[in-house]
N, C-alpha and C positions, 0 to 999 in steps of 0.2 A: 404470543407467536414467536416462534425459533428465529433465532437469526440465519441467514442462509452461510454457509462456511465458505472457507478464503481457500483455494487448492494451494499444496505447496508451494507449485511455479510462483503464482503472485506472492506469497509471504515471504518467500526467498529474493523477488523481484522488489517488494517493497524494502526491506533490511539493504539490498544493495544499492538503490537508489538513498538511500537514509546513512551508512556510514561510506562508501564510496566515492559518490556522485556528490555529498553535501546538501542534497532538495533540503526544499523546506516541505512542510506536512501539505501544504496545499499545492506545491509543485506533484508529490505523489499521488494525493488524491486525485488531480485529470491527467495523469499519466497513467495510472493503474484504474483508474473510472472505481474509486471506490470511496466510502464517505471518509472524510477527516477524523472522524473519531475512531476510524477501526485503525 
């Protein structure tokens, strides 16, 4: 089964949460509602 894709806004939203903000992977994960490994 395909994995369902990330729209840019989130992947741009998670990178800026990631060097910006400082989150950690699990602060983005229930900020962005997506799993920790993407």
């Amino acid at each position: 089964m395909a994995a369902e894709r990330l729209s840019m806004r989130t992947i741009k939203e998670v990178l800026r949460l990631k060097w910006e903000k400082k989150f950690s992977n699990k602060q983005i994960e229930q900020s962005c509602k997506i799993a920790r490994s993407t």
